[in-house]
C-alpha positions in Angstrom: -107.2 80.1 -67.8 -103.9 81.8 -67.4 -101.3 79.4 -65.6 -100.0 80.8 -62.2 -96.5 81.6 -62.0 -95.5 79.2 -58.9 -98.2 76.0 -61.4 -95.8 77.5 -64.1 -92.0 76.9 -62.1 -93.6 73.7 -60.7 -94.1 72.5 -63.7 -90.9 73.1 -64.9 -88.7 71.9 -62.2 -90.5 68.5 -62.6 -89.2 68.5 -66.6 -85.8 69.6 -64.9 -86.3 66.5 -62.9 -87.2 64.2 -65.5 -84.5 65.5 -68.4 -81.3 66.4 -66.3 -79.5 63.4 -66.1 -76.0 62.2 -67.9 -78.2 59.9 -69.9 -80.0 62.8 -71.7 -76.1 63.9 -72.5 -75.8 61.1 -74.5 -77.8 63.3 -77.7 -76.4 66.8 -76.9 -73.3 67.9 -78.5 -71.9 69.6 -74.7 -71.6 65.7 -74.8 -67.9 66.3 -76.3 -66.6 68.9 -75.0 -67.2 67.4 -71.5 -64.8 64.8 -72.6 -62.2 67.1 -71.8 -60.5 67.6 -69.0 -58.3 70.4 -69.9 -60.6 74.1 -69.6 -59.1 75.6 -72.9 -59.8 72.4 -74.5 -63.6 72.1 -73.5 -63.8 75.8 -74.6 -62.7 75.1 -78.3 -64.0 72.0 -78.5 -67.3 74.3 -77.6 -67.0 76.5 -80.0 -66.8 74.1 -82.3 -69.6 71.9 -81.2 -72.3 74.6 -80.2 -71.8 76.0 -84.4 -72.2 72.7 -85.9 -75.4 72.1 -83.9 -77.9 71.8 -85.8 -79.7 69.1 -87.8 -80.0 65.2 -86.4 -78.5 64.6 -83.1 -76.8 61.5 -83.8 -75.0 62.4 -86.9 -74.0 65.5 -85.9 -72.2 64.0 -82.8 -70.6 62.0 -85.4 -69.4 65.5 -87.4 -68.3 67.0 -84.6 -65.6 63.7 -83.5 -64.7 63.6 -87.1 -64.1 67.4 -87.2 -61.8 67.1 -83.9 -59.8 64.1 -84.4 -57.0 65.9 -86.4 -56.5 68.1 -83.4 -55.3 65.3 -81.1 -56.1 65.0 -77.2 -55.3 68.0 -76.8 -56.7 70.4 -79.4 -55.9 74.2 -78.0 -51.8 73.2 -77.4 -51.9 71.9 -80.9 -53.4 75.0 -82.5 -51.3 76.7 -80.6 -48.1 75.3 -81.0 -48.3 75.7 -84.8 -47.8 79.2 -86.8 -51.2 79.9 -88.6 -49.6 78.7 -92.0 -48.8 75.3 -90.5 -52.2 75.0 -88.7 -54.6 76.2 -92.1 -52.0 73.6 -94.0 -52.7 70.7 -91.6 -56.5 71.2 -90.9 -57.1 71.6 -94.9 -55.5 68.0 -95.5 -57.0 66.4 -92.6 -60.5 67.8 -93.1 -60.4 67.5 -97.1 -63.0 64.5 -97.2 -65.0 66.2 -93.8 -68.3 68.4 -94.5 -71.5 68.6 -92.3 -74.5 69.9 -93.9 -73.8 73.9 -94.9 -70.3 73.3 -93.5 -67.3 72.0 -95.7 -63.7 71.2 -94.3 -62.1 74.9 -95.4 -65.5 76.2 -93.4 -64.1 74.3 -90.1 -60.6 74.9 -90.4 -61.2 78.8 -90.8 -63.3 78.5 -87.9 -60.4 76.9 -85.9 -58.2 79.6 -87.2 -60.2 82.3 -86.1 -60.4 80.9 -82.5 -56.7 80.5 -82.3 -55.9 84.3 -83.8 -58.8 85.7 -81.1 -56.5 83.3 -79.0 -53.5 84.4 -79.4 -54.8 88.1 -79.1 -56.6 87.7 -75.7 -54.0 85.2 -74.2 -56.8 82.7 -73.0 -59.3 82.0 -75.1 -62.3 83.9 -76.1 -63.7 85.6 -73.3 -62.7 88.9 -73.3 -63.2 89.2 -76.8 -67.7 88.8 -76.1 -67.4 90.9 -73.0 -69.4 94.3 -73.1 -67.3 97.4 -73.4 -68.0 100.4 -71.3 -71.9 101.0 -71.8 -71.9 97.8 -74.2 -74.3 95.8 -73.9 -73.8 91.9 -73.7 -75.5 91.9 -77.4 -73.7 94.3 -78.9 -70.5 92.7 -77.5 -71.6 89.5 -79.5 -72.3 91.6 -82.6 -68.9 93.4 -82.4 -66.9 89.9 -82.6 -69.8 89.1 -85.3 -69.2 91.5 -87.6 -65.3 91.3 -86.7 -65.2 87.2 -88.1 -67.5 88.6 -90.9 -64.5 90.4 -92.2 -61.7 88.3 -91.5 -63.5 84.3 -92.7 -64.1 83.7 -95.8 -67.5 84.3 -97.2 -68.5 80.6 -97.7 -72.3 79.9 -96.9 -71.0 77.5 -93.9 -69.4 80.6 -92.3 -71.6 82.9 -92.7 -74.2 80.5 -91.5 -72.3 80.8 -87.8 -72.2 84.6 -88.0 -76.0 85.6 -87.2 -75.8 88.7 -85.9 -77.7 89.4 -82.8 -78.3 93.1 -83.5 -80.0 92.4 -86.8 -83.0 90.7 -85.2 -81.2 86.8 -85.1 -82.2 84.4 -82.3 -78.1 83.5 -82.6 -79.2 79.7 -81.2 -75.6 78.5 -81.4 -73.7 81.3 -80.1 -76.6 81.7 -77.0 -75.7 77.8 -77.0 -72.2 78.5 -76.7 -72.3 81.4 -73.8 -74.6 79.1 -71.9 -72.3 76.6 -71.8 -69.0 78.7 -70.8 -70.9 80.9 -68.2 -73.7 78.9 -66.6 -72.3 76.9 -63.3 -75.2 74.7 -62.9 -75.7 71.2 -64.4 -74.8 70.2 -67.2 -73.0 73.5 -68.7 -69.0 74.3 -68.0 -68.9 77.2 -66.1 -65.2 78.5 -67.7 -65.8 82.0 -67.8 -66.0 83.8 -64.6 -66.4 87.7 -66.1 -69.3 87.4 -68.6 -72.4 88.4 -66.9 -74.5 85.3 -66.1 -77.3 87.3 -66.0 -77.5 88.4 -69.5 -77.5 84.9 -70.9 -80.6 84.3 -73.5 -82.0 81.4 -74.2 -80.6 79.6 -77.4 -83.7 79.5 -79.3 -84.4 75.7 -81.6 -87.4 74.5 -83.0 -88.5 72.6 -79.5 -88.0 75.1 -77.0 -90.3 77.6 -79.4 -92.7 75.1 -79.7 -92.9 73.9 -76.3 -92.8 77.8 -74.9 -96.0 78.6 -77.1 -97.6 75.7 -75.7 -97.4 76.6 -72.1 -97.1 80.0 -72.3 -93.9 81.3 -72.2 -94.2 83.4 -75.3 -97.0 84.0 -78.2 -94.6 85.0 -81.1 -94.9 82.9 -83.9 -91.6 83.8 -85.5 -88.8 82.2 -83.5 -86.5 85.4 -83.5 -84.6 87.4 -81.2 -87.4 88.5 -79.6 -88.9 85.1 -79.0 -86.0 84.4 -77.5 -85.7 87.7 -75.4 -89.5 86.8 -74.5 -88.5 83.1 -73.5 -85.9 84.1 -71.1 -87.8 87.4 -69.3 -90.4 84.7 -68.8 -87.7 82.6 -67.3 -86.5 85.1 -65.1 -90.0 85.5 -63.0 -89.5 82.3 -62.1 -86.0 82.2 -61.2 -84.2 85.3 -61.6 -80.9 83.7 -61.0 -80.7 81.5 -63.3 -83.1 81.5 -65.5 -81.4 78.9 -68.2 -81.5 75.9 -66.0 -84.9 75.1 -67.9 -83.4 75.0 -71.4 -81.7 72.1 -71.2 -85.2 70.3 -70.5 -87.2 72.0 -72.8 -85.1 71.1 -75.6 -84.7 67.8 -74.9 -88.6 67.0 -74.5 -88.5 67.3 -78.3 -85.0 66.2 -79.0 -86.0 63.5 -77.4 -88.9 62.7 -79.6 -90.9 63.0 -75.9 -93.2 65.7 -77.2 -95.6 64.6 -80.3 -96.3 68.6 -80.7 -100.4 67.9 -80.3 -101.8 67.3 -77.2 -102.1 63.5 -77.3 -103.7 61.2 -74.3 -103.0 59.1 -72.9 -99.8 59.4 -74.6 -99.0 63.0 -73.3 -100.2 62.3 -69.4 -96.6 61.3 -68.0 -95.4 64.6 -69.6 -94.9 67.4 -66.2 -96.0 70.3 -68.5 -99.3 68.3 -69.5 -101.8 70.2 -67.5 -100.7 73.6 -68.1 -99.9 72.4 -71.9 -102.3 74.2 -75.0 -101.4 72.1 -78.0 -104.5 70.7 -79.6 -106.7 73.3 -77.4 -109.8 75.4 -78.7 
């Protein structure tokens, strides 16, 4: 039987209930940035954090320390107080013995690079540089600056593993990770950009929240795409049009969190909020 929408949001706001807390912070990479207290600062450390998210929690956290350290306490006035030369020098020493997964030291000091040059350019960061253009649209925006760090990083399979490009199907997880956090107000995300249109935020697409949307739901692709992903969130907005990404934080942490077993399990699954309206395991 099809799940109402108001069963649907009820649902939902009791996972909100159950997953935001600072606890939960404790195995999400926004976990660093928010140790920040300068706003350029949280945005870098962003940008570096949301595009080294993937794989195990735990160790990851780990990468992403290890992959700021060399920038001090405060990582945007040291980028920026060097000349580009000075900076690539610096980070390539520091980072020589670093690597996470696809990504290698020279992979993270380009990507510091590039944020300082789209820096430098913009005056303040990198907002301006993923805002639409005349009749742009928020996705070609992100394409544009895509295809622009495309050119100008090196072609290293860690780089071009942070360049999916939203207009050639990609779900762009990171980068949707990314925008959520500098746009959305709400708990837990930073709220640093005021221009970007909230509204055309889309959900950054993992392994759990595809799972978890199938299963109550929220979308019947089986390919976690862009389109999933565009499905996820115009599911989302009929049940809160405002701000529809207030429930990703709690739908990816019901597997992060090893909460969801992905098969309907009871008594196991019964304390779960999404357990009535949940179809894993059903005929």
């Amino acid at each position: 039987m099809k799940t109402s929408l108001a069963a649907l949001k009820a649902r939902l706001d009791g996972l909100c209930d159950r997953y935001d807390h600072a606890g939960a912070l404790d195995l999400d990479p926004l976990s660093v940035p928010l140790t920040y207290p300068d706003p350029l600062d949280r945005e870098l450390t962003a940008f570096v954090a949301a595009h080294l998210a993937y794989g195990r929690v735990e160790p990851m956290i780990r990468a992403v320390k290890a992959a700021l350290l060399p920038l001090g306490p405060r990582p945007a006035a040291w980028l920026r107080e060097r000349s580009p030369a000075e900076a690539r020098k610096a980070l390539l020493r520091a980072l020589a013995d670093w690597a996470w997964r696809f990504h290698t030291g020279p992979d993270l000091a380009a990507w510091l690079l590039a944020w300082k040059r789209l820096d430098q350019e913009s005056g303040r960061g990198l907002e301006s540089h993923l805002l639409p253009q005349g009749d742009e649209s928020p996705d070609a925006a992100l394409s544009r600056l895509v295809q622009r760090l495309r050119r100008e990083l090196p072609p290293s399979y860690g780089t071009r593993f942070s360049l999916p490009d939203p207009l050639e199907g990609a779900a762009c997880k990171r980068w949707r990770m990314f925008l959520r956090w500098m746009v959305r107000t709400g708990w837990p995300d930073l709220g640093l950009w005021e221009r970007y249109p909230a509204g055309a935020l889309i959900i950054p697409l993992d392994t759990h929240v595809a799972r978890v949307s199938r299963f109550i739901g929220l979308s019947r692709r089986a390919t976690p795409d862009g389109k999933m992903a565009l499905e996820i969130t115009e599911a989302l907005r009929r049940l809160d049009a405002a701000d529809p990404l207030r429930y990703d934080f709690a739908l990816s942490h019901l597997g992060i969190l090893g909460d969801c077993p992905g098969v309907r399990r009871l008594p196991g699954c019964s304390p779960c909020p999404l357990v009535s309206i949940c179809r894993a395991g059903k005929r």
